[in-house]
PLY file of the C-alpha trace (Angstrom):
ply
format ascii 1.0
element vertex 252
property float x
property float y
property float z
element edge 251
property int vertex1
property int vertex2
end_header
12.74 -71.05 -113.80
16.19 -69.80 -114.60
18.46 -69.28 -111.72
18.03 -65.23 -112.48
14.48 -65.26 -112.24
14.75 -67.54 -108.91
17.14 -64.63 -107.76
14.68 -61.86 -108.66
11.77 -63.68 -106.80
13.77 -64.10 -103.71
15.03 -60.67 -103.90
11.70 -59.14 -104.10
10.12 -61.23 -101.37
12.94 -60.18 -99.35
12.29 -56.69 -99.95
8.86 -57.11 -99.00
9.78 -58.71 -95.81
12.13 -55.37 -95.34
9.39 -53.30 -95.74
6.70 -55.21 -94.07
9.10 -55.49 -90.96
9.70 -51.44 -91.34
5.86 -50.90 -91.44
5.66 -53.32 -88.53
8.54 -51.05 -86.94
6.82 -47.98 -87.42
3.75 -49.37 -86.32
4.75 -50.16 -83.22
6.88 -47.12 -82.52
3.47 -45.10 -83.46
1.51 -47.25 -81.18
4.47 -46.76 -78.06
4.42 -43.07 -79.14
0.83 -42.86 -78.81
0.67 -44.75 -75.64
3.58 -41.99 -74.92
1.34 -39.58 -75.54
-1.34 -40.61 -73.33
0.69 -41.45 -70.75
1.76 -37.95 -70.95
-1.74 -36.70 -70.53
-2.63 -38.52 -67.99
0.17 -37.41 -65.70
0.10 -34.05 -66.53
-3.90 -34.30 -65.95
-3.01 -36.04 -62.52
-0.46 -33.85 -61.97
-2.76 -30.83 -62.71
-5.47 -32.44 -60.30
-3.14 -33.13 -57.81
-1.43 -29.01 -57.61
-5.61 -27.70 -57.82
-5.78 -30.84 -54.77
-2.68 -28.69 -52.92
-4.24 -25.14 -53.95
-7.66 -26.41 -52.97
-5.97 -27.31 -49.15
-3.60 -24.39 -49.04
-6.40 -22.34 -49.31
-8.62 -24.11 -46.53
-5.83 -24.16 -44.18
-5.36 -20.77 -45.02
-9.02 -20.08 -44.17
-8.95 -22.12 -41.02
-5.87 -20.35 -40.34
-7.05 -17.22 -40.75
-10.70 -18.19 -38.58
-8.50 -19.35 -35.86
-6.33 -15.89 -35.84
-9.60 -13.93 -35.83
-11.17 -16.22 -33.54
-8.28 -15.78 -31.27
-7.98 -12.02 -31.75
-11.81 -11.80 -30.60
-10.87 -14.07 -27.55
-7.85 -11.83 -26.39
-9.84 -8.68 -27.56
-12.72 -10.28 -24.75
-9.97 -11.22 -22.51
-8.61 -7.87 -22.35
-11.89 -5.86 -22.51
-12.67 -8.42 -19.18
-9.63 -7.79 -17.50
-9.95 -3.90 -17.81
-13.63 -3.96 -16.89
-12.46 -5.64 -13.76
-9.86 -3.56 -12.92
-11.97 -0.29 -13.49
-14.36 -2.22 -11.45
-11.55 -2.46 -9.07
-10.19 1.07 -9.15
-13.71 2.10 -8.96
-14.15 -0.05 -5.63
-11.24 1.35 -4.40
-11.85 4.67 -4.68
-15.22 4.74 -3.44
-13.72 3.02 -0.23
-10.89 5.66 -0.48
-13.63 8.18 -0.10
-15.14 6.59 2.34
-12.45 6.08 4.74
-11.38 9.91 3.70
-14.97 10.74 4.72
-14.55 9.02 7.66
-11.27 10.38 9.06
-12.63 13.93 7.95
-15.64 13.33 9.90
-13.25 11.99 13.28
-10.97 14.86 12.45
-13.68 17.54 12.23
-14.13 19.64 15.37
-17.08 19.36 16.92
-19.25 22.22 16.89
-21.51 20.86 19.74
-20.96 18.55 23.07
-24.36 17.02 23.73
-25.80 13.50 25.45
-29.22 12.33 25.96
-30.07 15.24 29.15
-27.45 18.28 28.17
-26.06 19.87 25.26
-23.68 22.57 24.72
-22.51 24.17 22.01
-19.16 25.43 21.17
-17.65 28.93 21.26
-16.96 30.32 17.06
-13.97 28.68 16.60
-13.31 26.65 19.37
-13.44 23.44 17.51
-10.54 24.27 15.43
-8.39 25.58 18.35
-8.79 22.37 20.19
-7.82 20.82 17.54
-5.08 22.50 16.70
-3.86 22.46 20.13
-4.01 18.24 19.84
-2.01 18.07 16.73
0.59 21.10 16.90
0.72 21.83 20.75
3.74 21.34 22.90
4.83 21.23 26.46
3.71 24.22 28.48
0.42 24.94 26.12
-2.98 24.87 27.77
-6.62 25.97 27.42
-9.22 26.78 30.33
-12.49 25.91 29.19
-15.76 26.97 31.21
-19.18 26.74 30.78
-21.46 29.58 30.02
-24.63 28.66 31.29
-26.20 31.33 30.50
-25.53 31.38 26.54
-25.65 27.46 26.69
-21.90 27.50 25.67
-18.33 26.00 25.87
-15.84 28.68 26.01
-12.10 29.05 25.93
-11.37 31.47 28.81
-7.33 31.02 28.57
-5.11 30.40 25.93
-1.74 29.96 26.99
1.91 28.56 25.63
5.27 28.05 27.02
4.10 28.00 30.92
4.31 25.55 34.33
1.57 23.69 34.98
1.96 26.10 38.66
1.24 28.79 36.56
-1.96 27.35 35.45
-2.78 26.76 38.93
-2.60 30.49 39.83
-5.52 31.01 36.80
-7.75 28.72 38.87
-10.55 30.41 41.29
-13.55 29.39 42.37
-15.70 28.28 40.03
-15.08 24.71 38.28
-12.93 24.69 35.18
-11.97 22.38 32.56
-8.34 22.62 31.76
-5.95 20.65 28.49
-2.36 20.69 29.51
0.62 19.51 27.73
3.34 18.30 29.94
6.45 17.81 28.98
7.89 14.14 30.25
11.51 13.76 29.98
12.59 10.05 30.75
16.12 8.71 31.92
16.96 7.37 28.28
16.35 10.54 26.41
12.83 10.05 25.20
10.16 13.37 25.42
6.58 12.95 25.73
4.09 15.49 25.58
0.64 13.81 26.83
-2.11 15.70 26.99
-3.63 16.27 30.46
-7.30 16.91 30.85
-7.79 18.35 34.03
-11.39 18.59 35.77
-11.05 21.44 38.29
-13.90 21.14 41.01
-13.16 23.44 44.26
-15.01 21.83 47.31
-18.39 23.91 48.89
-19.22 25.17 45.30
-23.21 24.78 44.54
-24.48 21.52 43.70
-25.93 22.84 40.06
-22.64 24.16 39.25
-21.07 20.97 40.39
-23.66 19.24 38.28
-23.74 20.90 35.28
-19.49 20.62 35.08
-19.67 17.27 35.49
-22.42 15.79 33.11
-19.99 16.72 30.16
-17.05 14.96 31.40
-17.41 11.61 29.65
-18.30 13.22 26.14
-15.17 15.63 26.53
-12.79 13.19 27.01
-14.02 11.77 23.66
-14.08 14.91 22.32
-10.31 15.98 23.83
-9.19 12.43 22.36
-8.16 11.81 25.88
-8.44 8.61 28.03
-9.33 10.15 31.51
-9.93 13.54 33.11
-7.96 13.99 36.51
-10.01 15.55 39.16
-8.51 18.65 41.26
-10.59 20.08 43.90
-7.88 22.43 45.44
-5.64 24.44 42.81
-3.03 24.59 45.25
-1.88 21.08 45.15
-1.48 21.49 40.68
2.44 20.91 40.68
4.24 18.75 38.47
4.36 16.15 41.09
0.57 15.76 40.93
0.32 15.78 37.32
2.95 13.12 36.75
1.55 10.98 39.60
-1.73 11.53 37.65
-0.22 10.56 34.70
1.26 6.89 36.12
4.84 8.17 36.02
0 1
1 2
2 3
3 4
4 5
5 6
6 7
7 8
8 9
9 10
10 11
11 12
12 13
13 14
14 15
15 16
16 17
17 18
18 19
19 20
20 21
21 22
22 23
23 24
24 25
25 26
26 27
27 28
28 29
29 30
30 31
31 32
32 33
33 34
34 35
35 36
36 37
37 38
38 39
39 40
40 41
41 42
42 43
43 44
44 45
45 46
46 47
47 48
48 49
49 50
50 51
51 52
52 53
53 54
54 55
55 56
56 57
57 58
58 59
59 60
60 61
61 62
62 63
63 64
64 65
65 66
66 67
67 68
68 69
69 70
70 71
71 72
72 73
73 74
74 75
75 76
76 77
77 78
78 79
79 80
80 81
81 82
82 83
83 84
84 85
85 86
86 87
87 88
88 89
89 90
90 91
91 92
92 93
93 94
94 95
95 96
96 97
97 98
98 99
99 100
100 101
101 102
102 103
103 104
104 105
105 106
106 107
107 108
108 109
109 110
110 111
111 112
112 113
113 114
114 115
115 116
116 117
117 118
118 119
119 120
120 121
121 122
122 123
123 124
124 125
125 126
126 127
127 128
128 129
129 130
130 131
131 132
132 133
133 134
134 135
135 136
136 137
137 138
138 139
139 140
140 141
141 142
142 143
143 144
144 145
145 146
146 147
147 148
148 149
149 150
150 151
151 152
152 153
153 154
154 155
155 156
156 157
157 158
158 159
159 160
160 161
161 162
162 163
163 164
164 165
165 166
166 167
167 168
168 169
169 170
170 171
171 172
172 173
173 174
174 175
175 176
176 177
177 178
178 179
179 180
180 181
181 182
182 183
183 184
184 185
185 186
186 187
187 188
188 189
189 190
190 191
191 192
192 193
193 194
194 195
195 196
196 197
197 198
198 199
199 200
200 201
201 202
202 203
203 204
204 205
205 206
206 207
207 208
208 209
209 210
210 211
211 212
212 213
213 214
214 215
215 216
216 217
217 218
218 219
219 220
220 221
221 222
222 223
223 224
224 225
225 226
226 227
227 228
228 229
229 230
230 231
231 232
232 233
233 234
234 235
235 236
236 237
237 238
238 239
239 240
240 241
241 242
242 243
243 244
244 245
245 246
246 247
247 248
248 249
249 250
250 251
């Protein structure tokens, strides 16, 4: 073999190993880019799994969230609805025992219309009621009312009505029959203070008949709940009615 032929072989076999290391080349660089490729996939496909994952929880929490809100809202909603049932129950409670107490004062306030016990009863004169009371709440010293009894009509009566006088000049309306008589006296103490206490005064004259005597003094003990007083003060002779006797009467 000349030494151009040699050169020729070795030339050629050297461009086949060129080109079978390029092929080789190229095979492997498909191979890497196929593997690439896949790799590629697989990520996005993981990374597609893994954002549905994230939706997929988003949008439990978001219903658990939104359970717990409503859940929460129907608990206050309760709450609320509890708390103003139980205050209505409340106000209602209150009222009724509002209008029970009002019922009650109206019922202590209201003037009595009749003055009876177990063995008596008396009505009371058209429009006494009201003047008593009156006379309790708006009276002042010098006012008084004789009462008597009018057997014969079964009846309390007001016989005097009088303001601005002594409690001498009450004395002089006295006779001699028995007579109830309310008298505001006027106290003036040492330190400036004015009372007005109401005196109820049980006027019995001595040698009157025993029914009369009677019949004037069954009532005495429902009067003085009926005057909102604490005790009547006996007086048998009108004479001795002065302000001495009514303010020794009265513990002063």
């Amino acid at each position: 073999m000349t030494l151009w032929e040699r050169e020729a072989l070795e030339g050629a076999e050297a461009e086949a190993a060129r080109v079978a290391r390029v092929a080789e080349l190229d095979k492997q660089r498909a191979e890497q880019e196929a593997e690439a490729q896949e790799r590629l996939k697989a990520y996005k496909k993981a990374e597609e799994e893994r954002e549905e994952r994230l939706r997929l929880e988003r949008l439990a929490d978001l219903e658990e969230k939104s359970q717990r809100e409503a859940e929460f809202e129907r608990a206050g909603k309760q709450a609320l609805e509890d708390a103003n049932r139980a205050m209505q129950e409340e106000q209602d409670a209150l009222n009724k025992e509002r209008e029970r107490q009002e019922a009650l004062r109206l019922a202590r306030e209201k003037p009595p219309e009749i003055i009876k016990t177990e063995d008596f009863a008396y009505n009371l004169q058209d429009g006494m009621g009201a003047k008593v009371k009156k006379f309790r709440q708006r009276g002042t010293g010098g006012d008084a009312l004789i009462i008597k009894i009018e057997h014969d009509l079964n009846e309390l009566q007001i016989e005097h009505e009088m303001t601005g006088i002594s409690v001498e000049d009450v004395a002089e309306h006295l006779d001699v029959e028995p007579r109830y008589v309310l008298y505001i006296h006027k106290v003036a103490h040492r330190d400036g203070r004015v009372q007005y206490p109401i005196c109820f005064i049980v006027y019995m004259p001595e040698n009157i008949p025993v029914t009369l005597k009677v019949m004037y003094t069954r009532p005495i003990v429902v009067l003085c709940d009926t005057f909102k007083v604490n005790k009547h003060f006996p007086l048998e002779d009108g004479d001795d009615l002065d302000d001495e006797w009514v303010m020794r009467h009265l513990g002063m």
